[in-house]
C-alpha positions in Angstrom: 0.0 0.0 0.0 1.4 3.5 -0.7 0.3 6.7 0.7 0.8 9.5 -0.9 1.0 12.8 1.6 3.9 15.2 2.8 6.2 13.8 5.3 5.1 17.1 8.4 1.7 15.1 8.0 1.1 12.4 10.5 -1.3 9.5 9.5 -3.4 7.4 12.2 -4.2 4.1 11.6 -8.0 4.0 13.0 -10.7 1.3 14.2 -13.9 3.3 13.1 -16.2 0.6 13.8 -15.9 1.7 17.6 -17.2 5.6 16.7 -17.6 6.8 20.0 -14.1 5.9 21.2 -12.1 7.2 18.1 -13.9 10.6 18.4 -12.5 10.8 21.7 -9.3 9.8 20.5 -9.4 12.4 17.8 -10.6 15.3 20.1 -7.8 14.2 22.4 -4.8 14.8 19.4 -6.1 18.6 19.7 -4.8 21.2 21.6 -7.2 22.4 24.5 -8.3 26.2 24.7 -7.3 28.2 27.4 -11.5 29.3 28.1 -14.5 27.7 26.5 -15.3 29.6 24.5 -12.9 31.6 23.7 -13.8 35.4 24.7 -14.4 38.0 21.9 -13.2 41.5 21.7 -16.0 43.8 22.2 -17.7 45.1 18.7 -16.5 47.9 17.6 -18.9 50.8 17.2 -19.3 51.9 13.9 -20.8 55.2 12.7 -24.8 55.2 11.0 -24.3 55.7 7.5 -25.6 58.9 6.5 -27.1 60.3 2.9 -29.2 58.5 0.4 -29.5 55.0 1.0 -27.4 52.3 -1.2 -27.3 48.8 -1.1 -23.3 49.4 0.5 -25.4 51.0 3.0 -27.9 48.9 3.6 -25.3 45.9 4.5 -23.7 48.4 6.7 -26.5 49.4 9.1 -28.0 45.6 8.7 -24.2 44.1 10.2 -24.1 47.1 12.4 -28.3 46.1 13.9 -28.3 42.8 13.9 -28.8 40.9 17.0 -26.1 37.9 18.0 -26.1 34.6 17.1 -28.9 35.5 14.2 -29.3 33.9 11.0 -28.5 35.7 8.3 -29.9 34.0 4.9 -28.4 36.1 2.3 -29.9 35.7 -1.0 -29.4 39.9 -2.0 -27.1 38.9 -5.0 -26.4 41.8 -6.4 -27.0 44.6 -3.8 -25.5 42.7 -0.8 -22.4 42.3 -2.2 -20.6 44.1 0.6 -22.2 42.0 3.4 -19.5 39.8 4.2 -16.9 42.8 4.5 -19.7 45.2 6.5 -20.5 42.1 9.0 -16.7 41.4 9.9 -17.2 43.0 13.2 -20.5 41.3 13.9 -21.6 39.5 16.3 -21.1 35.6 15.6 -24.4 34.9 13.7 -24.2 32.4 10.7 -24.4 32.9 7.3 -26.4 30.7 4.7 -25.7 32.2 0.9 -27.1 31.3 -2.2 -24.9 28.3 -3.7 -24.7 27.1 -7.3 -26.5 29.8 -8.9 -29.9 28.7 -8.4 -32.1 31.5 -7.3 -35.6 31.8 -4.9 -34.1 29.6 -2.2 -34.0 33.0 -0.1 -37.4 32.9 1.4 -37.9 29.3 2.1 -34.3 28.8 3.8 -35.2 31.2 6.2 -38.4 29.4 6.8 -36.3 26.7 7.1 -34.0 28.3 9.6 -36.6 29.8 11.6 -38.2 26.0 12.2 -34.7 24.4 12.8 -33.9 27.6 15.2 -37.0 29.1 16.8 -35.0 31.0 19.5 -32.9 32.5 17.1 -33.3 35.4 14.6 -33.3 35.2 11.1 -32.6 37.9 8.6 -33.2 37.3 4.9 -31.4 39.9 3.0 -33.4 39.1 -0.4 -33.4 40.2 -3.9 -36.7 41.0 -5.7 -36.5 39.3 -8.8 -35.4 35.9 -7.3 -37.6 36.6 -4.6 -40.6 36.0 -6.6 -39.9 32.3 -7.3 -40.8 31.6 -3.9 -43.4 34.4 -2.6 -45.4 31.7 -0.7 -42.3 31.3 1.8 -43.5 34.8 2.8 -46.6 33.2 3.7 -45.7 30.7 5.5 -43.1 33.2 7.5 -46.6 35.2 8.4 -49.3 32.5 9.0 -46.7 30.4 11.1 -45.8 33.7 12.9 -41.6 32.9 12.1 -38.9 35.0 13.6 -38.5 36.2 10.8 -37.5 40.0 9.0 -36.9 39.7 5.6 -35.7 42.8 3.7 -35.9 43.1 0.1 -33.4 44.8 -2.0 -35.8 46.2 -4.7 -33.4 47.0 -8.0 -36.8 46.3 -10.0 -35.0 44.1 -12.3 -33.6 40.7 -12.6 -29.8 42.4 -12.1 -28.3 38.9 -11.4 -29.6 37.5 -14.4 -28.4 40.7 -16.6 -25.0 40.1 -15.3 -25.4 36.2 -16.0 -26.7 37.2 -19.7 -23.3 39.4 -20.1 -20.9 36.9 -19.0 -22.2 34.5 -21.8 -22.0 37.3 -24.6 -19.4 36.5 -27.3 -16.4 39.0 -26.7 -15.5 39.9 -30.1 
């Protein structure tokens, strides 16, 4: 048998039919924090944005409102672009994007969320076109009475898919 992986790596030869005991095992191989869990600076207090509003903005004072250990369900495409930057300083909350370019899955992952997570907040940052593949999500969030705010990014246009139609344009 060969293995193929750099020499600084160190390979354990593991029984996983007893799962319980080779968890324990592998938790034991880490190094132990010095506090569980480990403190966090205190956030930093960032000015309100000020003037007309923008969707830059609108991530801004969103990172800068929202409550700990939320749910953010981010499926603002185009105008939530700067999320991830404006919510560095955050509170830890988790974050559930849009994945392989599939859109409307806003709405009902945060229905979703709010089910799996009823003591926890959930945010859906959520673009208007895309939105409106799954309006009934919105609903569901009302008739079930779900923790949930959803704020729409209205751009009145499908911007993702304009910028999907001009990456498959011919470039001569």
């Amino acid at each position: 048998i060969s293995v193929v992986v750099p020499n600084k790596v160190r390979v354990y030869d593991m029984d996983f039919t007893d799962l319980p005991n080779a968890m324990e095992y592998l938790a034991s191989l880490l190094p132990q924090p010095s506090s569980f869990p480990p403190s966090l600076p205190p956030p930093k207090v960032r000015p309100s944005p000020a003037g007309r509003l923008t969707p830059q903005k609108l991530c801004e004072v969103v990172a800068a409102l929202q409550p700990s250990d939320c749910i953010i369900v981010d499926e603002s495409l185009t105008s939530g672009g700067s999320f991830w930057d404006a919510s560095a300083d955050s509170p830890p909350f988790s974050h559930l994007t849009l994945t392989g370019g599939a859109i409307g899955q806003g709405p009902p992952c945060s229905v979703g969320a709010a089910i799996a997570c009823p003591s926890r907040r959930v945010i859906n940052l959520q673009a208007d076109g895309s939105g409106l593949y799954t309006a009934q999500a919105l609903w569901t969030q009302a008739h079930e009475q779900l923790r949930v705010t959803t704020i729409v990014c209205a751009n009145n246009r499908y911007g993702i898919l304009n910028i999907e139609l001009n990456r498959q344009k011919p470039k001569y």
